[in-house]
TORLOMI-15358 format. One line per field, with one value per residue (C-alpha): x, y, z. Coordinates in steps of 0.25 Angstrom, whole numbers, plus 5000, padded with zeros to 4 digits. Each point is the difference from the previous one (the first is absolute). Layout:
<pts>
x <- c(X | ...)
y <- c(Y | ...)
z <- c(Z | ...)
</pts>
This chain:
<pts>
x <- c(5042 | 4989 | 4988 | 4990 | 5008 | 5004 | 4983 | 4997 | 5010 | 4995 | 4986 | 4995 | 4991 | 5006 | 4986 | 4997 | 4999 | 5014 | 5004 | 4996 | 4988 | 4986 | 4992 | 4996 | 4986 | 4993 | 4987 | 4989 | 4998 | 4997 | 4994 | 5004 | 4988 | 4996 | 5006 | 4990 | 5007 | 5005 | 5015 | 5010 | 5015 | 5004 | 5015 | 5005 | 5011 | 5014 | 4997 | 4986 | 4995 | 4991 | 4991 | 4996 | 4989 | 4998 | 4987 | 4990 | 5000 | 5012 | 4997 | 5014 | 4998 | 5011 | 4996 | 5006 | 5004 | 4986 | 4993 | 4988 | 4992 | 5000 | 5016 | 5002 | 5003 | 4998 | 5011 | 5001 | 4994 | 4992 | 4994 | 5009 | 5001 | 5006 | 5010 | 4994 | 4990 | 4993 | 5002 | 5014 | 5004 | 5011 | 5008 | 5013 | 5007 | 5014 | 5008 | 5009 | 4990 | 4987 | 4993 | 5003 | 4991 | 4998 | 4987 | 4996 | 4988 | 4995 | 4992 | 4998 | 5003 | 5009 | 5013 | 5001 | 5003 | 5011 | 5000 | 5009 | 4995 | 5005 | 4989 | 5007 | 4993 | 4989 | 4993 | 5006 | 5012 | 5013 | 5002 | 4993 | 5002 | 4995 | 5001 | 4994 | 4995 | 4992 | 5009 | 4999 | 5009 | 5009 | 5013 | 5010 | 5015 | 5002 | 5006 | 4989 | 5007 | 4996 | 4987 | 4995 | 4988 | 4996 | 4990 | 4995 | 5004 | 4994 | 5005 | 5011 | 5001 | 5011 | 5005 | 5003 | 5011 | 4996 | 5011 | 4998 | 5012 | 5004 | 5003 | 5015 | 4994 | 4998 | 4986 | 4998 | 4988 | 5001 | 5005 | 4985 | 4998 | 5002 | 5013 | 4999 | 5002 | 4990 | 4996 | 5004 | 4998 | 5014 | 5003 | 5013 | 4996 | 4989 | 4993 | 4989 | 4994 | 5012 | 5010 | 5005 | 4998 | 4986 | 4995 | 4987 | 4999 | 4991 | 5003 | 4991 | 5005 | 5013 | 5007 | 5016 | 5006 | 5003 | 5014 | 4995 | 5010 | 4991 | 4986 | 4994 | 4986 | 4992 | 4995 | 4989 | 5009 | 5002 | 5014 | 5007 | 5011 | 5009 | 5006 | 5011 | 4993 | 5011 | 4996 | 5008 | 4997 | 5008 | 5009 | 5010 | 5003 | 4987 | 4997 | 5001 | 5008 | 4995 | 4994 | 5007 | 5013 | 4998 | 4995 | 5013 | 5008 | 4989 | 5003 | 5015 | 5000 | 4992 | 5009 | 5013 | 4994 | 4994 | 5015 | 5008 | 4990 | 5001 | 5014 | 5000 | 4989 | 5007 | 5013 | 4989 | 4995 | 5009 | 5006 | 4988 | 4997 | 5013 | 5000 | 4986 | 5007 | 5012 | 4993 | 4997 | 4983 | 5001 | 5005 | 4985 | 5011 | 4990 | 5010 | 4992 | 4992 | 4999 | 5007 | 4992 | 4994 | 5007 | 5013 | 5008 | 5001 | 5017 | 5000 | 4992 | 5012 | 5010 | 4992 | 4998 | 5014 | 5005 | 4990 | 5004 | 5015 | 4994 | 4996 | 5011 | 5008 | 4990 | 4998 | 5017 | 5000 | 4990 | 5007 | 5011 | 4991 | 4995 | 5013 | 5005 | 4986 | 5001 | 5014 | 4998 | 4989 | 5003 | 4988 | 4990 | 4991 | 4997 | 4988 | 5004 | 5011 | 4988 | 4997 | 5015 | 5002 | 4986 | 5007 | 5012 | 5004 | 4994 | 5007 | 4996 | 4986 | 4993 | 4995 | 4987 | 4990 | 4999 | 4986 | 4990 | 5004 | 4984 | 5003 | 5016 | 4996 | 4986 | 4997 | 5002 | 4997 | 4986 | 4994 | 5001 | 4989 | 4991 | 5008 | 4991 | 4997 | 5008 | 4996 | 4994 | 5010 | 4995 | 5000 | 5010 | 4994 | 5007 | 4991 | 4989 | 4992 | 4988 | 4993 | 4987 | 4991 | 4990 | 4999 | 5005 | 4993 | 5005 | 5013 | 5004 | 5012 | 5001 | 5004 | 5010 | 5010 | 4997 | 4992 | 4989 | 4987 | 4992 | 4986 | 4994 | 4990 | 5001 | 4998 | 5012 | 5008 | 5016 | 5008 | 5014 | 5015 | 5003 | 5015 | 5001 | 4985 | 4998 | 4986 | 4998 | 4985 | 4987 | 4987 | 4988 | 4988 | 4994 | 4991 | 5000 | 5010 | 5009 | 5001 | 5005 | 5009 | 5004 | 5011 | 4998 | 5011 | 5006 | 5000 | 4992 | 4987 | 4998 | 4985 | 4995 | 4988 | 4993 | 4990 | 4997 | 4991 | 5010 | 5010 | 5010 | 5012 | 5010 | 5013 | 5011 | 5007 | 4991 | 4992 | 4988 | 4988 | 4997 | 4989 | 4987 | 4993 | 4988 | 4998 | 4988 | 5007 | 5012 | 5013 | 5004 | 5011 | 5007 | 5009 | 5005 | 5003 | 5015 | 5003 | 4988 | 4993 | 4988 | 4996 | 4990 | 4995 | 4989 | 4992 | 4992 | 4985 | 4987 | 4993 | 5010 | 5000 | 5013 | 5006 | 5013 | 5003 | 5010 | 5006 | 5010 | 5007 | 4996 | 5010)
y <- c(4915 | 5002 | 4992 | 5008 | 5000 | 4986 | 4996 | 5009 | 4996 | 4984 | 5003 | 4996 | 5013 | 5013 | 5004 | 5014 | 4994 | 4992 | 5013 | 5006 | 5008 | 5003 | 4992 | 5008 | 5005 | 5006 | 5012 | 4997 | 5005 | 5015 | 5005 | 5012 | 5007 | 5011 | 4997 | 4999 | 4990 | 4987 | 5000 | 4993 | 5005 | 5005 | 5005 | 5005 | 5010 | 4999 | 5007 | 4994 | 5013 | 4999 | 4990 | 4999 | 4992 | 4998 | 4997 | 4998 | 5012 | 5009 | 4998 | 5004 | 5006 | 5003 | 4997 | 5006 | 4989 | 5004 | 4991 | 5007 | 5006 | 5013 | 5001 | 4994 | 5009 | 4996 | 4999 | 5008 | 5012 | 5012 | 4992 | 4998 | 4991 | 4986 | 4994 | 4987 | 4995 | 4987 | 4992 | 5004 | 4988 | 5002 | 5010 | 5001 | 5009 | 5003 | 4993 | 5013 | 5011 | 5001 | 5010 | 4991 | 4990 | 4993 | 4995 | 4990 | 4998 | 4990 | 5004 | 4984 | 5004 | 5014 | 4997 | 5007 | 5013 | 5001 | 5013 | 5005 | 5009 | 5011 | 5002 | 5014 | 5004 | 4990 | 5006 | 4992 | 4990 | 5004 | 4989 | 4990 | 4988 | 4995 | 4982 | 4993 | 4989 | 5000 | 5002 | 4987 | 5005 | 5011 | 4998 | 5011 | 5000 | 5003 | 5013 | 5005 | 5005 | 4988 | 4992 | 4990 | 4995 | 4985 | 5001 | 4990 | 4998 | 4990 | 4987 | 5009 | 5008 | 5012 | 5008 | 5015 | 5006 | 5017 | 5007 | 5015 | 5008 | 5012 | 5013 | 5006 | 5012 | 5003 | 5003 | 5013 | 4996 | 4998 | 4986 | 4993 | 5002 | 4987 | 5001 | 5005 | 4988 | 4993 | 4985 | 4992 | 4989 | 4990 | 4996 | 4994 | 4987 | 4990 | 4987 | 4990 | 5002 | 4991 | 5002 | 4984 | 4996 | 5004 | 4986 | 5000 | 5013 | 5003 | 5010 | 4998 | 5008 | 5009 | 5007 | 5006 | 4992 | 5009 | 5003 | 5006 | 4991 | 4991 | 4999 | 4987 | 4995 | 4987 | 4995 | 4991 | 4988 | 5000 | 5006 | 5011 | 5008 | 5012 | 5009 | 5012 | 5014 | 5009 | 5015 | 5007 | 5001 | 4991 | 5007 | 4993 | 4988 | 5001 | 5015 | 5006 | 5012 | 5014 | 5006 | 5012 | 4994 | 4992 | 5010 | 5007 | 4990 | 4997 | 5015 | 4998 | 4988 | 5008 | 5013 | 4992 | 4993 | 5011 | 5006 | 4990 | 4997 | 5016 | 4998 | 4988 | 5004 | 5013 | 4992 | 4990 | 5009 | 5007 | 4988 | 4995 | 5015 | 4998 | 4986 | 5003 | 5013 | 4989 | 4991 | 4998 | 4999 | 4992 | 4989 | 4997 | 5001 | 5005 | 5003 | 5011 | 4990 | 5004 | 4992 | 4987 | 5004 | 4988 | 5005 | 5008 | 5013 | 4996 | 4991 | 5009 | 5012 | 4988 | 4998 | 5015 | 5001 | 4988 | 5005 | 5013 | 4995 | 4990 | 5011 | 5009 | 4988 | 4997 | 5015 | 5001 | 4987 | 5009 | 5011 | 4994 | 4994 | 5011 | 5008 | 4989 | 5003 | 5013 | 5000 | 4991 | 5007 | 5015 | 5003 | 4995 | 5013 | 5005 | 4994 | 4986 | 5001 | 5007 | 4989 | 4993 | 5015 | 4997 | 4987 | 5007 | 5000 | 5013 | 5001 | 5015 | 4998 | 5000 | 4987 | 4998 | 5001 | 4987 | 4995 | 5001 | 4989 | 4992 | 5000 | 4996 | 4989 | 4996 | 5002 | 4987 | 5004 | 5000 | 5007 | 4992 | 4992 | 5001 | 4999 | 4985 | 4999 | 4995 | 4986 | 4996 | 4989 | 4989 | 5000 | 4989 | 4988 | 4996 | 4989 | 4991 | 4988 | 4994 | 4994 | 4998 | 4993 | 5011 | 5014 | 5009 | 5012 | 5008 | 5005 | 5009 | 5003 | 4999 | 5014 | 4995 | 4994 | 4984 | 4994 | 5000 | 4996 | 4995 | 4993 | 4996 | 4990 | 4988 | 5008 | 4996 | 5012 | 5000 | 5007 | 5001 | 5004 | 5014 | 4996 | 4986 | 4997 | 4988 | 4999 | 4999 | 4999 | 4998 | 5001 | 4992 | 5008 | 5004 | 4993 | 5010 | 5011 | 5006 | 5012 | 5012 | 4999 | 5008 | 5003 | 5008 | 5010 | 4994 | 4987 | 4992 | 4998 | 4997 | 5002 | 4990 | 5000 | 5000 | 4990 | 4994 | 5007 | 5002 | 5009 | 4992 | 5008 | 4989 | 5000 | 5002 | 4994 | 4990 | 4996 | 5002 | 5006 | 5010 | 5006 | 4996 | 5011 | 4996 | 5009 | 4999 | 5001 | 4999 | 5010 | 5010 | 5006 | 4998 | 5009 | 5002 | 5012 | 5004 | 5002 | 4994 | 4986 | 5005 | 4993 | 5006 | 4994 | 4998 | 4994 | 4997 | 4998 | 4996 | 5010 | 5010 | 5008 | 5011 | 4993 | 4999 | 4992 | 5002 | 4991 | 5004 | 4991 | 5004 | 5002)
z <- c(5192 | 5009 | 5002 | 4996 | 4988 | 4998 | 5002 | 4990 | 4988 | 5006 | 4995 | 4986 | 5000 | 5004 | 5006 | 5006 | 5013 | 4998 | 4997 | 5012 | 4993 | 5001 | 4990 | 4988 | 5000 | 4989 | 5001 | 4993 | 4987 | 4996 | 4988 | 4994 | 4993 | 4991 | 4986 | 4990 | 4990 | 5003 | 5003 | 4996 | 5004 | 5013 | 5005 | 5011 | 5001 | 5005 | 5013 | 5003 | 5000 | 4987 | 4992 | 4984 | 4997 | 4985 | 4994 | 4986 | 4992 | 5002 | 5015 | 5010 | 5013 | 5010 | 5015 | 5012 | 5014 | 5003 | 4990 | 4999 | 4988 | 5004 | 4999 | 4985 | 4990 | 4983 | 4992 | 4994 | 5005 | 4997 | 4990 | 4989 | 4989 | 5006 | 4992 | 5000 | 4991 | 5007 | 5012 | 5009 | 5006 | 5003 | 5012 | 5006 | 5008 | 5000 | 5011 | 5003 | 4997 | 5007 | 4990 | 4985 | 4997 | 4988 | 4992 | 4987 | 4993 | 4993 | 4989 | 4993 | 4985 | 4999 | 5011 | 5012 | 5005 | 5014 | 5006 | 5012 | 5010 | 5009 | 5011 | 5003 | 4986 | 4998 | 4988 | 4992 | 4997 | 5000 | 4989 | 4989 | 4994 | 4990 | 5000 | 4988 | 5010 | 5012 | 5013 | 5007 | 5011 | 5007 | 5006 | 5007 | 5002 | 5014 | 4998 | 4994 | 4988 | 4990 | 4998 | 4991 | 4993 | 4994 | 4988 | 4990 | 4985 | 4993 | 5006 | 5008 | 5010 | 5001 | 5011 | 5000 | 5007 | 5005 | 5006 | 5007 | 4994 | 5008 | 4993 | 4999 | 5005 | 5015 | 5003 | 5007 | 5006 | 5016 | 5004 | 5004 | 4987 | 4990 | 4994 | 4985 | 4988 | 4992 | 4998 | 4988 | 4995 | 4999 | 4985 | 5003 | 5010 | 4994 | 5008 | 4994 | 4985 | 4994 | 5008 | 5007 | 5010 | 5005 | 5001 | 4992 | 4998 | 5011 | 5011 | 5011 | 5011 | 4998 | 5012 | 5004 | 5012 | 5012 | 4995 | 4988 | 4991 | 4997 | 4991 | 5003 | 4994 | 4998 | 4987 | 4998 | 4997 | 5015 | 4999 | 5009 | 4993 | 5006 | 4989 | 5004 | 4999 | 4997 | 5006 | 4990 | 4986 | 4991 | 4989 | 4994 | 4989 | 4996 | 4999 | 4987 | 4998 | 5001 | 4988 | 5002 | 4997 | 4988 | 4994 | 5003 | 4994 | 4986 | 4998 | 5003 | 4991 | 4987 | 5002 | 4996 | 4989 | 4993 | 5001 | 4995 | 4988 | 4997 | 4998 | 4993 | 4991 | 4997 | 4993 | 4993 | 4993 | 4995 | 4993 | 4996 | 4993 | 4995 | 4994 | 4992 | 4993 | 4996 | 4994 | 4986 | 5001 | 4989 | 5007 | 5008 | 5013 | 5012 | 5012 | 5008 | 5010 | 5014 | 5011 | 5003 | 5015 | 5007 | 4995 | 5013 | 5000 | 5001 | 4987 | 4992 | 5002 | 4995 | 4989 | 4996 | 4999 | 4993 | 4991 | 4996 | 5000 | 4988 | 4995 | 4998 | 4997 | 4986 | 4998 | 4996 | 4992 | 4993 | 5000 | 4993 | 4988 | 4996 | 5000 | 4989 | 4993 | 4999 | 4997 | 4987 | 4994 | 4998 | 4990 | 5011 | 5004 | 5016 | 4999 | 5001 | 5009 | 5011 | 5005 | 5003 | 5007 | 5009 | 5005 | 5005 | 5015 | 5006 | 5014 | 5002 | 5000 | 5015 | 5005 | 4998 | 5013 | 5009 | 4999 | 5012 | 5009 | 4998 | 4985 | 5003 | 5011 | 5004 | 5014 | 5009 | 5012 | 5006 | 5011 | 5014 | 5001 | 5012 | 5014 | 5007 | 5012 | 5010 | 5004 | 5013 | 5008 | 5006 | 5016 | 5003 | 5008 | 5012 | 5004 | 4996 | 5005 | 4998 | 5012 | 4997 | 4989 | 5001 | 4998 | 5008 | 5003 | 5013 | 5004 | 5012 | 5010 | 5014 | 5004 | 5009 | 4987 | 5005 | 4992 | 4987 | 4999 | 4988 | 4998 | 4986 | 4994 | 5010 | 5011 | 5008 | 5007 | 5000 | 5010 | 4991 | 5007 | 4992 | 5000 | 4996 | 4992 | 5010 | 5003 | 5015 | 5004 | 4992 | 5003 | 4993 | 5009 | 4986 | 4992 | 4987 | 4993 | 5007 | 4995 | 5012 | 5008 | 5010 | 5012 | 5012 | 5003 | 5013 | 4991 | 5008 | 4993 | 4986 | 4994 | 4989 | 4992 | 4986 | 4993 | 5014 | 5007 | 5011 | 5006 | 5008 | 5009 | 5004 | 5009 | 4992 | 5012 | 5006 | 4987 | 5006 | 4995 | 5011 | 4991 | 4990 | 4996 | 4990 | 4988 | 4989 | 4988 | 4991 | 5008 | 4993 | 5008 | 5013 | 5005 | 5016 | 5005 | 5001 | 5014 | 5007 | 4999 | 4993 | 4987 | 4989 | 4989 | 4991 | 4990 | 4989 | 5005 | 4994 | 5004 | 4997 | 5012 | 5002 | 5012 | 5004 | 5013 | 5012 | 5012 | 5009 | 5010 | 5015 | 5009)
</pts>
């Protein structure tokens, strides 16, 4: 090991200069003007080669790396209808695709509406959703093909999964071109509303870890959990069956028991028929009922023919009786021995027509009832740990896959290990909230700020504070650029002036 080596793994602080390089040096700060409403969301995209600012009253403009007024275009354009309602205050773009971006509203009494844009056709939104809470923040999957949003119900709040789903037909469009599919929502996942394990049922901040395997978010208990995010859709224990084949099978199921109650029915009644014509009137003998409807369609076969064998059986004994009648009394006239000849055995007379099977059986089976939903399963939490007694409100990754970085109500800034959850550093150069938190792209800068009136870059390395930048008001935002050391943010003045701020480190 050299020495250079050796001193610098000796010092407490792995300074810049330790490190062999130049102090950090921030520019003054710019102003970008020429918005007319007060903004409050800004994103850069995955490139750097665009800005969106969003704004008070349906307000989105997309910026070129030039920054100036003249280069910002509406969304959308050519004067359409916006999708929003109220305030958006929310942007993102994709991490993969520099030409999606999404945007929420807050509208304070009807929910929100998220819309996904395609800046290759920015007249309007390639996609809308409709939340029924106001979107308190927007997180991507770093592969750009899912996002999600945390909105409040009630005393809970509930995240919403989206997913871009790619159509099984090839586009025949040239290859710049998006590829075809459509955004949906995902109904299988679910996190937050009563789902366990969400601490208070506060999410504060929601984000995916660098892998994408992960959905981690703070609550307002001052706990941190990471749930699994499975990229596919769930289909299994929990799916109901198709509708198509149960209603293959209800029908299968009705066609058999119609025909076995057609034959059944047909022997039934003819030994009921029979049995009625037999039997003396007189008697006050009713035998004609129809099969009680729980009786099976077998047992009522083995009825009809123990029955008509009965019959027969009591039609000779009959037989034989008035043979001996007829026998002893020879100055009897025909018209009393009419009705011993009725009751005579008549086996060449047809059968008497089987009943309509409703009359025979009543009809048991119903309609299937309507197909549920399938349910939403739960995300599986991996881990959990509450190490705070206030509320957390900020969340963000280091790019570089070391650590995580939360803030909350007691103002103190912990730099986390992403592996092994141990905190390593924290910061207590705040004197409010924290509420953003930020990471430079080399991962060598971290951006704090929010109620105090402040904006404090620190060494990630050295825990330093190489910057104080003094702000007027509550932050709004704070976002850095993804491939230089330039930091935007903005925030919520008094006056109400559309501002929004950048620095860049000077090299």
């Amino acid at each position: 090991m050299s020495d250079n080596n050796a001193g610098i793994d000796a010092f407490p602080y792995n300074t810049h200069t330790a490190r062999q390089l130049a102090p950090p040096r921030f520019s003054n700060v710019t102003e970008i003007r020429g918005l007319v409403k007060l903004v409050r969301s800004i994103a850069w995209s995955c490139d750097g080669s665009r800005a969106a600012t969003a704004g008070e009253y349906k307000d989105i403009h997309v910026w070129d790396n030039t920054l100036h007024i003249k280069s910002a275009k509406p969304l959308p354009a050519s004067s359409n209808p916006s999708p929003h309602s109220n305030h958006v205050t929310s942007v993102s773009w994709s991490p993969t695709d520099p030409n999606i971006l999404l945007s929420a509203d807050k509208t304070f009494s009807h929910g929100s509406v998220i819309a996904v844009w395609d800046l290759t056709s920015p007249s309007q939104p390639i996609a809308t959703f409709k939340t029924p809470g106001d979107v308190i923040s927007l997180s991507w999957h770093p592969s750009g093909h899912h996002f999600a949003a945390v909105y409040p119900m009630g005393v809970h709040d509930v995240v919403d999964f989206y997913r871009f789903s790619p159509s099984s037909i090839p586009s025949a469009s040239s290859s710049a071109s998006p590829p075809a599919g459509k955004w949906e929502k995902r109904t299988d996942i679910v996190l937050g509303g009563s789902s366990p394990g969400i601490g208070s049922e506060e999410i504060n901040s929601l984000r995916f870890n660098n892998s994408g395997q992960l959905v981690c978010a703070v609550s307002n208990d001052g706990s941190i959990g990471a749930w699994l995010y499975p990229l596919e859709l769930l289909e299994g224990e929990n799916m109901e069956a198709p509708v198509e084949l149960e209603k293959v099978e209800s029908i299968a199921v009705e066609d058999s028991i119609e025909d076995q109650a057609g034959t059944a029915g047909g022997a039934a009644s003819e030994a009921v028929v029979e049995k009625e014509t037999d039997v003396d009137m007189a008697n006050g003998e009713e035998t004609g009922e129809a099969p009680s409807a729980t009786i099976a369609p077998e047992e009522i076969a083995k009825e009809g023919s123990k029955e008509a064998e009965g019959v027969a059986a009591e039609a000779e004994s009959e037989e034989r009786v008035a043979g001996d009648e007829t026998a002893s009394k020879d100055d009897v006239e025909m018209t009393e021995s009419t009705p011993h000849s009725s009751k005579q055995p008549t086996p060449s007379r047809p059968p008497s027509p089987a009943l309509p099977p409703s009359a025979d059986i009543p009809e048991t089976a119903t309609p299937p009832a309507p197909i549920p939903a399938p349910k939403a399963t739960h995300l599986t939490r991996v881990a959990h740990t509450t190490p705070y007694a206030a509320s957390l409100l900020s969340l963000s990754f280091d790019p570089l896959g070391r650590w995580f970085a939360v803030g909350g109500q007691d103002a103190l800034l912990s730099l986390i290990d992403a592996r092994d959850w141990i905190c390593e550093k924290n910061w207590d150069v705040c004197t409010s909230a924290i509420r953003h938190t930020a990471f430079s792209s080399d991962g060598e800068f971290i951006a704090v700020g929010g109620d105090d009136l402040f904006i404090y870059i620190l060494s990630t390395h050295a825990s330093q504070v190489v910057s104080k930048i003094p702000i007027p008001a509550t932050l709004n935002c704070l976002v850095w650029h993804p491939t230089k050391n330039i930091l935007a943010w903005c925030h919520s003045d008094k006056k109400g002036a559309p501002l929004w701020y950048v620095v860049q480190q000077e090299v």
